[in-house]
Structures are given as structure tokens and as C-alpha cells.
LOTOR-124997 format. One record per residue (C-alpha): residue in three letters; x, y, z. Coordinates in steps of 0.5 Angstrom, whole numbers, padded with zeros to 4 digits, always signed. Each point is the difference from the previous one (the first is absolute). Layout:
# LOTOR-124997
AlaXYZ/...
***
This chain:
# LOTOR-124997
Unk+0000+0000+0000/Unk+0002+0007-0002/Unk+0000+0005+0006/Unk+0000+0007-0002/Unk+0003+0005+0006/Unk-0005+0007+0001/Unk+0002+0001+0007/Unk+0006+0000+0005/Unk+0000+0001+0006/Unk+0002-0002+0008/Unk-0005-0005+0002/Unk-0002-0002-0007/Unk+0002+0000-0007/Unk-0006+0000-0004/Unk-0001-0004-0008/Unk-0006-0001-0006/Unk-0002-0007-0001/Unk+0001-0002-0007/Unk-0007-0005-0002/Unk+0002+0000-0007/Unk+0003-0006+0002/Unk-0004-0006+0002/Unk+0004-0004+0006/Unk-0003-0007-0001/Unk+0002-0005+0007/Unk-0002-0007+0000/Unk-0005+0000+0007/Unk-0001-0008+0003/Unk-0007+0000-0001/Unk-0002-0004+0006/Unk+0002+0005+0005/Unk+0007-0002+0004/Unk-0001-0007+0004/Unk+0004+0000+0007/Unk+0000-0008-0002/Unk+0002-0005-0005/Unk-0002+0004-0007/Unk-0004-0004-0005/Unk+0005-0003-0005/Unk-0007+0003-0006/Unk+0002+0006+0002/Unk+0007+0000-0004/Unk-0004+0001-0006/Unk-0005+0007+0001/Unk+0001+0005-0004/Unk-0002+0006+0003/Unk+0002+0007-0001/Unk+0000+0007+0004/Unk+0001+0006-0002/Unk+0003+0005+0006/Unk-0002+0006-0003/Unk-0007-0001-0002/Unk+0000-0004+0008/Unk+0003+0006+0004/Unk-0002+0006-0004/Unk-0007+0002+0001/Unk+0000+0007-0002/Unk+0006+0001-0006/Unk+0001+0007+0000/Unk-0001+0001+0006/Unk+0006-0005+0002/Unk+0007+0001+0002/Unk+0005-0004+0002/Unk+0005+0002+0007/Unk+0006-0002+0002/Unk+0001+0000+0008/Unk+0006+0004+0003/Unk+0001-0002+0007/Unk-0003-0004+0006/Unk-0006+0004+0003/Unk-0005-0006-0003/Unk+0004-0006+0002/Unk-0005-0003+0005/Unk-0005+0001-0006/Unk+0004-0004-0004/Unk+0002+0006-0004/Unk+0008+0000-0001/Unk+0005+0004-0004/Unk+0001-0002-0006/Unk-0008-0002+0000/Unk-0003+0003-0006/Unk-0007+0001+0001/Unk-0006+0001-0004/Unk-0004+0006+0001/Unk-0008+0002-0002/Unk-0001+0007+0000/Unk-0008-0002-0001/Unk+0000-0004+0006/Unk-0003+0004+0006/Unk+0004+0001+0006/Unk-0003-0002+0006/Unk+0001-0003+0008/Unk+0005-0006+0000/Unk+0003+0001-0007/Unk+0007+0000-0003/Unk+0000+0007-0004/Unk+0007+0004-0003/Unk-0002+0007+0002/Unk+0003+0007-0002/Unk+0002+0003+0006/Unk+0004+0007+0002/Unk+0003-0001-0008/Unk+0002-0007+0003/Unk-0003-0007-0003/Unk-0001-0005+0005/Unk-0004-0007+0001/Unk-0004-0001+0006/Unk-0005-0002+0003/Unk-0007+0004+0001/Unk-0003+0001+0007/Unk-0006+0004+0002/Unk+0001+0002+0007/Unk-0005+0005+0004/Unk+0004+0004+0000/Unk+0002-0001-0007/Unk+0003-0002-0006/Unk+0007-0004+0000/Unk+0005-0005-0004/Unk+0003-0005+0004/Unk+0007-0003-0002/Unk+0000-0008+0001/Unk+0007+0001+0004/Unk+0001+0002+0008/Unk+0006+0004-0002/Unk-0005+0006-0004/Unk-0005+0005+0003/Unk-0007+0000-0003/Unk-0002+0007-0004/Unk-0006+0003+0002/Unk-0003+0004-0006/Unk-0002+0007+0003/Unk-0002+0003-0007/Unk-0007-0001+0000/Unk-0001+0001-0008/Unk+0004-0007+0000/Unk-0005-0003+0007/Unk-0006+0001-0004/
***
């Protein structure tokens, strides 16, 4: 797959997705047994596609690559290449990359009492709470 980089930053480096190439994998058809495999399913010829599979929303979809360790306990580590759908509304629990202080960054989105706050999954980071009420509502 060809990348093409749009944007470099600290904690981001930001590319387009290329779909004009189909990317075909062969998929066990069956699901992933935790015990013996059938032998019959040696011969199954299926096919998924991973850019029609992860990519819902095509012009709204942009790939990530992370920098840093901020999401570790989230199973997003550096290097890590995310695919990100702007079409998909943040809400309460979600993984989301925000744009904050001319910063990208990825976190988790809480909605607290008191407000609005993007969580890193590492004890090492604080916790951002959004004070801007344009962003909070």
C-alpha cells in the first residue's frame, strides 16, 4: 500500500490512504479454532479486502502513524498506524485523535460533571481537560 504523508507532527504523522488498489488476503473461512483444524479447510478460497473492510467512509478516511506512549495500556503503541474516520462522532469512552493547542493528539474521550477531558491510557500522562466551551459543546 502506498501512503502519502499530508502532515508531520510531534505525536502524529498524518497520511491518505491509497484505494485505488484493491488489497486482497485470504481469510480462514471458518473462524480461528482453539482446537484441531479440519483438514477440509485447507481448501476454502476466500477473500477480504481490507480497504473495503476497515474503510466505511472513504473521503472522510485518513491514516495515523503514532509517536509516543501516551495510549500503551490502550494497545496503541508508537509506530502503531491508525485509521481514522472523520465521519465518526466522537462520544463518551471512544479513542479519538484531537486537535488541541496546534498539537494533534489521540485519547480517550470522557465526559465528566465537570467537563470535557481526553485521557491517555499510560499512568505516566495527565489527563487534558477541554475548557473551551466551542469544543465542549
Amino acid at each position: 500500500m502506498h501512503l502519502s504523508r499530508i502532515h508531520t507532527g510531534t505525536v502524529l504523522d498524518f497520511y491518505t490512504p491509497d484505494f485505488s488498489t484493491p488489497l486482497p488476503l485470504p481469510v480462514a473461512g471458518s473462524g480461528v479454532s482453539a482446537g484441531f483444524p479440519s483438514p477440509a479447510e485447507d481448501h476454502e478460497e476466500l477473500v477480504l479486502d481490507l480497504n473495503k473492510a476497515l474503510i466505511k467512509h472513504p473521503a472522510a478516511t485518513f491514516y495515523a502513524r503514532v509517536k509516543g506512549s501516551s495510549m500503551v495500556d490502550a494497545g496503541i503503541e508508537d509506530g502503531d498506524l491508525l485509521v481514522i474516520d472523520k465521519a465518526i462522532e466522537p462520544k463518551d469512552g471512544a479513542v479519538a485523535v484531537c486537535f488541541i493547542d496546534g498539537e494533534f493528539t489521540v485519547k480517550r474521550i470522557a465526559l465528566r460533571d465537570d467537563g470535557l477531558y481526553l485521557i491517555p491510557a499510560n499512568p505516566a500522562f495527565n489527563p487534558v481537560r477541554i475548557t473551551d466551551p466551542a469544543i465542549v459543546n
